[in-house]
C-alpha positions in Angstrom: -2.5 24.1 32.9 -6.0 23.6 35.0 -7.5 20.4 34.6 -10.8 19.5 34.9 -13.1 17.1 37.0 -11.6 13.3 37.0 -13.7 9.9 36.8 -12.6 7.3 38.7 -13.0 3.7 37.9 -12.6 1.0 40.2 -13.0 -1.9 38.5 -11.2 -3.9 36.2 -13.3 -4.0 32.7 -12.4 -3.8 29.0 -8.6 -3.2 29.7 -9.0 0.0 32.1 -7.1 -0.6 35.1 -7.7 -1.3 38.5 -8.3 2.2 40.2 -7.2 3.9 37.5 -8.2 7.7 37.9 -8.8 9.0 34.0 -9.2 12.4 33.2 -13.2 12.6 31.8 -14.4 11.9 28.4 -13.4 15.6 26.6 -11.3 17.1 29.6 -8.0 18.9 29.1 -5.2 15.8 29.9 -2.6 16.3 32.4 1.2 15.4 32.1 1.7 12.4 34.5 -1.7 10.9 34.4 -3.3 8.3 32.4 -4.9 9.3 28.4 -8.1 9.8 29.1 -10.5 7.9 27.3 -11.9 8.1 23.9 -15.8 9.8 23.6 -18.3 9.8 21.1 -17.6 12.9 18.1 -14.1 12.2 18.8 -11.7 11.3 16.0 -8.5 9.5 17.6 -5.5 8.3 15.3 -2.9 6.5 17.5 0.9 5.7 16.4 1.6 2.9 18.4 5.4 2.4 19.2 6.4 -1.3 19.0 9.9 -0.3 17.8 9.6 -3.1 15.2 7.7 -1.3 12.5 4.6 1.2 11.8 1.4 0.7 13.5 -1.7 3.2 13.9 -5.3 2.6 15.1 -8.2 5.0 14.1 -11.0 5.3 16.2 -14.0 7.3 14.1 -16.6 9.9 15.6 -19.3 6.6 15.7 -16.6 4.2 16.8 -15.9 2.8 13.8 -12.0 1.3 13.8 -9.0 0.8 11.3 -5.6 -0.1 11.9 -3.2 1.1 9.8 0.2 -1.0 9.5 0.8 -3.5 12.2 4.7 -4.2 11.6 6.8 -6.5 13.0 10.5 -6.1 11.5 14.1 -7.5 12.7 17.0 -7.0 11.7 20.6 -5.9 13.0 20.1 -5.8 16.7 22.0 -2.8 17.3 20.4 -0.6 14.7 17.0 -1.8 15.8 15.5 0.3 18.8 14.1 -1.7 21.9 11.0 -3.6 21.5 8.3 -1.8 23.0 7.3 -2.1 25.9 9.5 -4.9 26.3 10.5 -8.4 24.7 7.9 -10.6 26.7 5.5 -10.4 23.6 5.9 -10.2 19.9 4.6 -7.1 18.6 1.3 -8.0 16.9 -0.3 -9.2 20.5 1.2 -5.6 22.0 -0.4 -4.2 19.2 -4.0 -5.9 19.5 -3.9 -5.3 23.5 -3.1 -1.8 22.9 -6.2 -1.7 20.5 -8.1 -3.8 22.8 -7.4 -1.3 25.8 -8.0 2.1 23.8 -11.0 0.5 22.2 -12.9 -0.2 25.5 -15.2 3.1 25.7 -16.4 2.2 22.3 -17.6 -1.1 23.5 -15.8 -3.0 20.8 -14.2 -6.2 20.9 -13.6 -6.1 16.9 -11.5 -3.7 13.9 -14.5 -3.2 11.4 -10.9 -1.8 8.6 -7.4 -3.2 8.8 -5.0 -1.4 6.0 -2.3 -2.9 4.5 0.0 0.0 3.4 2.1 -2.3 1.3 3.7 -5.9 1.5 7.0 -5.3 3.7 7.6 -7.1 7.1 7.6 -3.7 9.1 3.6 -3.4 7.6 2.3 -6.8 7.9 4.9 -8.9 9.9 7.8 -11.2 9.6 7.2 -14.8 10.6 10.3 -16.8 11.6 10.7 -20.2 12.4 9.4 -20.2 15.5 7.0 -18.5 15.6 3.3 -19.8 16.5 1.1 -21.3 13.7 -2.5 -19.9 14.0 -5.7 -21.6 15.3 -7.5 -20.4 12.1 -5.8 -21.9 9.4 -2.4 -22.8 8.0 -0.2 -19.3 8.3 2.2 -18.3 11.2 1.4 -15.5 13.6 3.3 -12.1 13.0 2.3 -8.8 13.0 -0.9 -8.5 11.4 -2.0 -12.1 11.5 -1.1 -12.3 15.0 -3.4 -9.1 16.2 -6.1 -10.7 13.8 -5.6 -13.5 16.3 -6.4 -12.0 19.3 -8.5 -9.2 17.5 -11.3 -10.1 14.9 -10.8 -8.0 11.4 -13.8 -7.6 9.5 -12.4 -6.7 6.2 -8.8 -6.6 5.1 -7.7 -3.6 2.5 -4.2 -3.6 0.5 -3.2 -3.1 -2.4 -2.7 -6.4 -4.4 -6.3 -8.3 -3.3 -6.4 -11.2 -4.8 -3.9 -12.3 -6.4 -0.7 -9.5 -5.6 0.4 -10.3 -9.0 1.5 -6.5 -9.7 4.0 -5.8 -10.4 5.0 -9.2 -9.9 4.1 -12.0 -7.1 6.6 -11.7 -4.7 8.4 -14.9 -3.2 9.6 -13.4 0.0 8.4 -15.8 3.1 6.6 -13.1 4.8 4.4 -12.3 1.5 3.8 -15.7 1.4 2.4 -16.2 4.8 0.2 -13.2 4.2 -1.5 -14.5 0.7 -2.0 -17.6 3.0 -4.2 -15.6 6.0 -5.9 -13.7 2.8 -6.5 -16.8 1.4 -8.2 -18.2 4.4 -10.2 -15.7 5.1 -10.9 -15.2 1.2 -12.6 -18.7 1.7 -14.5 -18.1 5.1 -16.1 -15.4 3.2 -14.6 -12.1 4.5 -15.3 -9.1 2.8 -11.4 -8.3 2.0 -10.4 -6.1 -1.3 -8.4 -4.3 -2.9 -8.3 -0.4 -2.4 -9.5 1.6 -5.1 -7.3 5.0 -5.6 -9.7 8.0 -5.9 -12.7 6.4 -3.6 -14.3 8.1 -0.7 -16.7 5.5 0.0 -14.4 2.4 0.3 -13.2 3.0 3.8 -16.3 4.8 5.8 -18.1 4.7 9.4 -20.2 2.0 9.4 -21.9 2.6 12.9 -24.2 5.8 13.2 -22.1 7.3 9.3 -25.3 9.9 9.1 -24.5 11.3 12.4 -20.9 12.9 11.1 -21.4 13.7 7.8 -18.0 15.6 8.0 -15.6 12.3 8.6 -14.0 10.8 5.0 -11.6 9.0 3.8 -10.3 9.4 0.7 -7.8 6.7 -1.2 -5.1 9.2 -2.5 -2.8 6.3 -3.9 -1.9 2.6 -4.5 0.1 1.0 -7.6 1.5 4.2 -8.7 -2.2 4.8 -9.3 -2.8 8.7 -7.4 -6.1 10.6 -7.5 -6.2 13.7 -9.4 -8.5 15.8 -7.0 -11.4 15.6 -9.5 -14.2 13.3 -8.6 -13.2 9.7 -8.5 -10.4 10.3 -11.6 -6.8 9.0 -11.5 -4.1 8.9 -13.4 -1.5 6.8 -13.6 2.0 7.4 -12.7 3.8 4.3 -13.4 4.8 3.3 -17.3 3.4 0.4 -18.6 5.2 -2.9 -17.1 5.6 -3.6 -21.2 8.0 -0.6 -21.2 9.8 -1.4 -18.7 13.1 -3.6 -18.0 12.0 -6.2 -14.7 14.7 -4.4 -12.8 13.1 -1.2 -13.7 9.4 -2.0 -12.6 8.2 -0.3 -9.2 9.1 -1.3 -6.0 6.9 -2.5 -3.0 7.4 0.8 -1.7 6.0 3.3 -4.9 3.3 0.9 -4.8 2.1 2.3 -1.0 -1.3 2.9 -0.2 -2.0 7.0 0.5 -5.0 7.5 2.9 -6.4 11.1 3.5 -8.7 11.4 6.9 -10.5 14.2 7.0 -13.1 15.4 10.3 -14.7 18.2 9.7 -11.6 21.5 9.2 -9.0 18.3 10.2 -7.4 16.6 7.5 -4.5 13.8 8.1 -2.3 11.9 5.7 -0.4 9.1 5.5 1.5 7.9 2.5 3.0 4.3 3.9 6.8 4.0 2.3 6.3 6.4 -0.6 9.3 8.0 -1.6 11.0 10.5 -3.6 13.7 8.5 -5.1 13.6 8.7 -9.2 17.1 7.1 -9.9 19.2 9.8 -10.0 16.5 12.2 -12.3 16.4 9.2 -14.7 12.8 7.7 -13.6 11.1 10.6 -12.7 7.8 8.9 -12.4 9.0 6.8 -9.5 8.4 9.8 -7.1 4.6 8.9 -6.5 5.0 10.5 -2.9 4.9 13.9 -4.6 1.5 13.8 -6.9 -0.1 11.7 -3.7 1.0 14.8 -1.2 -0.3 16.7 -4.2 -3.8 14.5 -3.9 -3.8 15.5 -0.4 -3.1 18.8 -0.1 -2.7 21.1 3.2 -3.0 19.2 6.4 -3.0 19.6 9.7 -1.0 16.1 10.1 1.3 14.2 8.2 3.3 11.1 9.1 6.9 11.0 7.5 6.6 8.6 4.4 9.0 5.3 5.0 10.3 6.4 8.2 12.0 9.9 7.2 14.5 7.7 5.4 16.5 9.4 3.3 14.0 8.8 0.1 11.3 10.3 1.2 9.6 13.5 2.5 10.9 15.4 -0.5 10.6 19.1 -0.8 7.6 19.0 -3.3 5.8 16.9 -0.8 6.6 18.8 1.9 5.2 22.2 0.2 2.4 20.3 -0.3 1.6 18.9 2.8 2.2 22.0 5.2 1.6 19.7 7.9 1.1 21.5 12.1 2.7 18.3 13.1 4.7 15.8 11.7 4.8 12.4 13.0 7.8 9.7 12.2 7.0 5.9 12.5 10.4 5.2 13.7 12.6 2.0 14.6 16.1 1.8 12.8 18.6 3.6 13.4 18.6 5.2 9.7 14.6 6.7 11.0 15.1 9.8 10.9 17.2 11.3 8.4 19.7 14.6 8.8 18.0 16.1 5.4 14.3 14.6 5.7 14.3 17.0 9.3 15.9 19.7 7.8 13.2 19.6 4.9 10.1 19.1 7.7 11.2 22.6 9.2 12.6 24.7 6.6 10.6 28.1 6.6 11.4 27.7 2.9 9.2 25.1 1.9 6.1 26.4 3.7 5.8 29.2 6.5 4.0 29.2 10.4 4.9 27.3 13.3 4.8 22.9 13.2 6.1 20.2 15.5 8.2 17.1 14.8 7.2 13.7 17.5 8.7 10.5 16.8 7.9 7.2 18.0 11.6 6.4 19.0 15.2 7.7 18.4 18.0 5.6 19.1 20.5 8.0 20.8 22.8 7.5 17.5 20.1 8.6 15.5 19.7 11.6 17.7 23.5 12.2 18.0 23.9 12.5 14.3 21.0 14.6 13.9 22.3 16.8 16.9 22.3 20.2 14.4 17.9 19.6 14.5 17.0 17.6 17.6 16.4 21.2 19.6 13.6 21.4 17.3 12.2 17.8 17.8 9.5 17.8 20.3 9.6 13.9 21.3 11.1 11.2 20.6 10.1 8.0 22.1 6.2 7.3 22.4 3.0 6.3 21.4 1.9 9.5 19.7 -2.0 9.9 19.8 -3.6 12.6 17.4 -7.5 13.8 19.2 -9.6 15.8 17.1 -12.1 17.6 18.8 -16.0 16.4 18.2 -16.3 19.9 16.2 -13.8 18.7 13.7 -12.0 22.9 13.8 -9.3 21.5 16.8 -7.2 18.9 17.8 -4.5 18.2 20.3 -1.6 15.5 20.4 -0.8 13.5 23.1 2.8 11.5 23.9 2.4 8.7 25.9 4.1 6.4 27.3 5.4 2.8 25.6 7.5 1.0 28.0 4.5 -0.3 29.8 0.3 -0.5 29.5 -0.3 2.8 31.8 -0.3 4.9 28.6 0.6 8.4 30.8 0.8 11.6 29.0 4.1 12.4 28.7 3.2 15.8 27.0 0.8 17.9 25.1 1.3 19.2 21.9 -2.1 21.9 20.9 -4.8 22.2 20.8 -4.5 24.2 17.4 -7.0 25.3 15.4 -7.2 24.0 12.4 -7.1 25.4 8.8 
């Protein structure tokens, strides 16, 4: 593939490295050499691979920026994949460096969004004993308080602001340190809140918004709660807590936020750990992954909700969806599942070509899903989505996670989109 004219820098500034040559602002990218850099009318998602839980930046067409997720989960070492790149940091600081370096052709030094998909460790982070206490106020650093550390957030969305009291306040450590950064911030005056399901105006560009009139986000789901494609109007999947048995009300992970991206022809969805799973048939109304897909509709991209565990990425959602590429926020062994990859490519569900990228495989992940893998594109990587200024293209990028250099390890597109 021809390449076109490089720009080299020379000079160490906003995390671009020291002679670094980078492909210019809009060029084609070459295996083997360094992602180019973002540039204006651009809309870049990037999965970042931490291999301790889900983690994507958003860099709008004005440079406006959201992070997604920014996990950091443990668990049984062997059915953990490595930390990436490597053990000498805890993930929230590889997280806000990685934002830090991609950020640097916008000329911020700040996330103006950070989105909470729902309260699990592998979203927000997992404090342990040791970990360090913040400079800030009385919470430890993990995951997302630790990249708020190193990375100023102007507002905070999730799905329980202010008081996470549906459908019940949860004791779990980790919670608790994040109602304590909340509450700090709550009382320095930061604009945080809770996302509204149906909006299109709660998460927008905030630097030049009336130069791309074609970028939006729209809140497809939180709390059960799921747009119905009409206006602003929900409806509301869940029963009435009332109704229910305690051990019957939703779990943290019906209760994920659902974000549609759309750029012009482009549209992207994520559905944090939404899942299929209704009990056997006998709660049906706990599949909120399927009337959020619904929300959505055709995309170009679609991440794998909770991983491509085995809950999730159900056949209604997948007919929905009709995603180009599918992208899996992996780190356990269990991400991705034999059936949720035989689901993702079935000609039955939804016809024309699409790609499956993961952020990492363990190679017992891959062995049991030998019967597929032919069909998986990659599988260990920081998987970067650029749509083109236009908003009617957009390419994929794999690049590489054991170090800072972020190479292209290869080039999914570009393909046009619907």
């Amino acid at each position: 593939m021809a390449t076109r004219p490089t720009v080299r820098f020379g000079l160490v500034f906003g995390g671009l490295v020291l002679g670094a040559t980078w492909p210019a602002a809009g060029a084609t990218e070459a295996v083997g050499r360094p992602l180019g850099p973002w540039s204006r009318g651009q809309l870049e998602i990037h999965h970042i691979a931490t291999g301790r839980g889900n983690a994507a930046l958003v860099i709008g067409p004005d440079g406006t920026t959201l992070l997604i997720d920014a996990g950091e989960a443990g668990g049984t070492a062997e059915a953990l994949c490595p930390p990436r790149p490597d053990s000498s940091r805890r993930p929230g600081e590889w997280i806000a460096r990685y934002a830090r370096r991609r950020l640097a052709p916008t000329g911020r030094t700040e996330l103006d969004y950070a989105v909470i998909s729902h309260l699990h460790p592998d979203h927000l982070g997992n404090p342990q004993p040791d970990s360090p206490r913040s400079q800030q106020g009385d919470w430890a650093l993990a995951g997302l308080t630790e990249v708020a550390e190193h990375l100023p957030i102007r507002t905070v969305i999730d799905r329980g602001y202010p008081d996470y009291s549906y459908p019940r306040l949860s004791p779990a450590g980790f919670a608790r340190n994040y109602h304590a950064f909340i509450a700090g911030r709550r009382r320095a005056g930061a604009p945080d809140a809770r996302l509204v399901p149906g909006a299109a105006d709660q998460i927008r560009l905030v630097r030049a918004p009336q130069e791309f009139p074609a970028f939006a986000v729209r809140n497809l789901a939180a709390n059960g709660v799921v747009w119905t494609g009409r206006g602003t109007e929900t409806a509301t999947a869940v029963p009435p807590l009332a109704d229910l048995a305690p051990a019957d009300y939703p779990d943290e992970n019906m209760c994920s936020v659902a974000l549609r991206i759309s750029y012009g022809k482009f549209d992207y969805f994520t559905g944090g750990d939404l899942h299929c799973d209704t009990a056997f048939g006998s709660m049906p109304w706990r599949d909120i992954e399927t009337p959020a897909a619904r929300a959505a509709g055709p995309v170009e991209v679609a991440t794998a909700n909770h991983h491509g565990y085995f809950d999730a990425v159900g056949p209604d959602s997948v007919r929905a969806l009709q995603p180009r590429l599918w992208i899996t926020q992996a780190w356990h062994l269990t991400h991705l599942n034999m059936g949720v990859l035989e689901r993702m490519l079935s000609p039955r569900l939804y016809a024309g070509p699409r790609d499956v990228v993961a952020t990492d495989l363990l190679p017992a992940t891959a062995l049991m899903n030998e019967r597929f893998m032919k069909q998986v594109r990659a599988t260990l990587g920081h998987i970067v989505v650029r749509v083109a200024a236009d908003g009617a293209s957009f390419t994929a990028y794999v690049t590489e996670c054991r170090d800072e250099t972020d190479t292209v390890l290869d080039v999914l597109g570009p393909f046009a989109c619907r």
